[in-house]
C-alpha positions as CSV (number, residue, x, y, z in Angstrom):
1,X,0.0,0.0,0.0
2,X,3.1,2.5,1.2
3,X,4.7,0.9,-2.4
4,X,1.7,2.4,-4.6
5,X,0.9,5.5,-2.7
6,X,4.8,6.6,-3.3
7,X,4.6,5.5,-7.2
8,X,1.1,7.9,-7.1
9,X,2.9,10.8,-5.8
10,X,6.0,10.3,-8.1
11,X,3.8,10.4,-11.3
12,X,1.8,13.3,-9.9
13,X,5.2,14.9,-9.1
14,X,6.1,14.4,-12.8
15,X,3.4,15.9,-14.2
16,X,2.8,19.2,-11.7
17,X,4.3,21.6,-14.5
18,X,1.9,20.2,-17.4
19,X,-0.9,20.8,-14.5
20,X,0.5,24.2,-13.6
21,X,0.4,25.3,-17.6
22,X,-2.7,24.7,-17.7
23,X,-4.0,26.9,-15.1
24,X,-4.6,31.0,-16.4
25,X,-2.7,33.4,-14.7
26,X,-4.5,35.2,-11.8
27,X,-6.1,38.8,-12.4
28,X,-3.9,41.6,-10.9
29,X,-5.7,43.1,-8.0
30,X,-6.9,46.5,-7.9
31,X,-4.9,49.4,-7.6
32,X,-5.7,53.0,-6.3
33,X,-2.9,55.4,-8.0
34,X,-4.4,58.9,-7.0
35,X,-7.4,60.5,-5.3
36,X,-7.8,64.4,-5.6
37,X,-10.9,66.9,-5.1
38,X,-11.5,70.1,-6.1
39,X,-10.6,71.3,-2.4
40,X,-6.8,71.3,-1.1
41,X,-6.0,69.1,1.7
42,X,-4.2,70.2,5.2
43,X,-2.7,67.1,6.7
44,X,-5.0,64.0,6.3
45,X,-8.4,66.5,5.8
46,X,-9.9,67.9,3.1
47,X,-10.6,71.4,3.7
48,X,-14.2,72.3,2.3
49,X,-15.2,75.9,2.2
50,X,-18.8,76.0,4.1
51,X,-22.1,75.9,2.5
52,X,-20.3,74.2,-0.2
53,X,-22.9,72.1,-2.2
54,X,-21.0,69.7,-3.6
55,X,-17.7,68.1,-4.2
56,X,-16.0,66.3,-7.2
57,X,-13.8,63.0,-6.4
58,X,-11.2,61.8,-8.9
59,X,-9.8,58.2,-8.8
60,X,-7.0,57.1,-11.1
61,X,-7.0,52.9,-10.6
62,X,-6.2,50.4,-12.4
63,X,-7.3,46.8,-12.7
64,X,-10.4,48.1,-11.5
65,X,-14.1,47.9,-12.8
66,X,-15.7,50.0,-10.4
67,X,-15.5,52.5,-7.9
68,X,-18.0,52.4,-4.8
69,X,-17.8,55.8,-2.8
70,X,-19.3,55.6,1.1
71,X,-19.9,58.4,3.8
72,X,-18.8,57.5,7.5
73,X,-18.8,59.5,10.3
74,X,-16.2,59.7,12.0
75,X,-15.6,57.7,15.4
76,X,-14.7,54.7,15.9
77,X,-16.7,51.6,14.4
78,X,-18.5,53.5,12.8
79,X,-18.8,51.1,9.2
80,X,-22.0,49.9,10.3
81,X,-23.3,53.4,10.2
82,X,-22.2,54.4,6.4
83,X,-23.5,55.3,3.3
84,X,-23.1,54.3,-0.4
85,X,-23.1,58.0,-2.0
86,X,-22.2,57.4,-5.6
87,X,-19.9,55.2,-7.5
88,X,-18.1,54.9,-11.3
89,X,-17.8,52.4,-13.8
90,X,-15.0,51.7,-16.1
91,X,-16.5,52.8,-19.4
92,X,-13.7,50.5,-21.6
93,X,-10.6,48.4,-21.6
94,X,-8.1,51.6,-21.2
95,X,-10.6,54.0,-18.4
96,X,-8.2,54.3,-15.3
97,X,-10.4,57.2,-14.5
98,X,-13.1,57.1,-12.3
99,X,-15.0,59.9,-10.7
100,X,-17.9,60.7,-9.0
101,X,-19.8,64.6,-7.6
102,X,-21.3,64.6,-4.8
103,X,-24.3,66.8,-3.9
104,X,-23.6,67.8,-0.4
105,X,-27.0,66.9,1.5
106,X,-25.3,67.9,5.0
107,X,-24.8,71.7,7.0
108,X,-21.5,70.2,7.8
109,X,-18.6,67.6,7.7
110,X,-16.6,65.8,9.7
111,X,-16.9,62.3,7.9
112,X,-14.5,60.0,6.0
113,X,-15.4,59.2,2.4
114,X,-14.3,55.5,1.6
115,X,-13.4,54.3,-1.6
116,X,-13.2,50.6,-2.8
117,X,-11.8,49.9,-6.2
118,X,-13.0,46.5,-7.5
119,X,-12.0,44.2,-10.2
120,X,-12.0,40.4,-10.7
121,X,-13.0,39.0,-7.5
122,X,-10.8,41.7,-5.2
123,X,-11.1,45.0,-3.9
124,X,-8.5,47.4,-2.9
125,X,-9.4,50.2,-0.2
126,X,-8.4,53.8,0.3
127,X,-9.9,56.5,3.0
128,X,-9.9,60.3,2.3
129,X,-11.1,62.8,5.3
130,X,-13.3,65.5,5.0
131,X,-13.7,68.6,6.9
132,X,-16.2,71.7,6.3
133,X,-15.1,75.2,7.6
């Protein structure tokens, strides 16, 4: 039994790199290049003038089909308490350019916008902070 079980694994041995040919390369996961607005940052926050009534996100990614763009508050934990405000969808093969406006529906921020880039199967995460003056 020991005999045949090592002759098993010596043939499957010889034939791992026919097997591994065989198998399609895996998809690249997303990647978030830049992030911008039309307001300036100062540290971590983006400084938004107040009664601004809305606000323009650009996203360069790549190996990305969409771009899903969430509100949270600030705090801690907060996840459960967010909100999907817009996203983008690549438009064709070369789009690494995703954006999204925003209509400002609040007298003020303090919140975190979240960004997910997604492509085959993954998704990549990046967090910009806004603040309204």
């Amino acid at each position: 039994m020991i005999l045949k079980l090592f002759f098993a694994l010596n043939i499957l041995t010889a034939f791992q790199s026919n097997f591994s040919q065989d198998i399609p390369s895996q998809t690249p996961n997303p990647r978030i290049l830049s992030i911008s607005t039309d307001y300036s940052s100062n540290g971590n926050w983006i400084q938004i003038p107040k009664a601004t009534k809305e606000i323009t996100f650009k996203i360069k990614a790549e190996h990305t089909e969409t771009v899903l763009f969430w509100l949270i508050p600030t705090g801690t934990q907060k996840w459960t308490e967010r909100k999907l405000i817009g996203y983008d969808i690549k438009e064709n093969e070369r789009d690494d350019n995703f954006s999204f406006t925003w209509n400002i529906d609040k007298p003020y921020l303090q919140d975190h916008i979240h960004i997910q880039a997604i492509g085959e199967g993954n998704v990549t995460n990046d967090i910009i902070n806004l603040s309204m003056n």
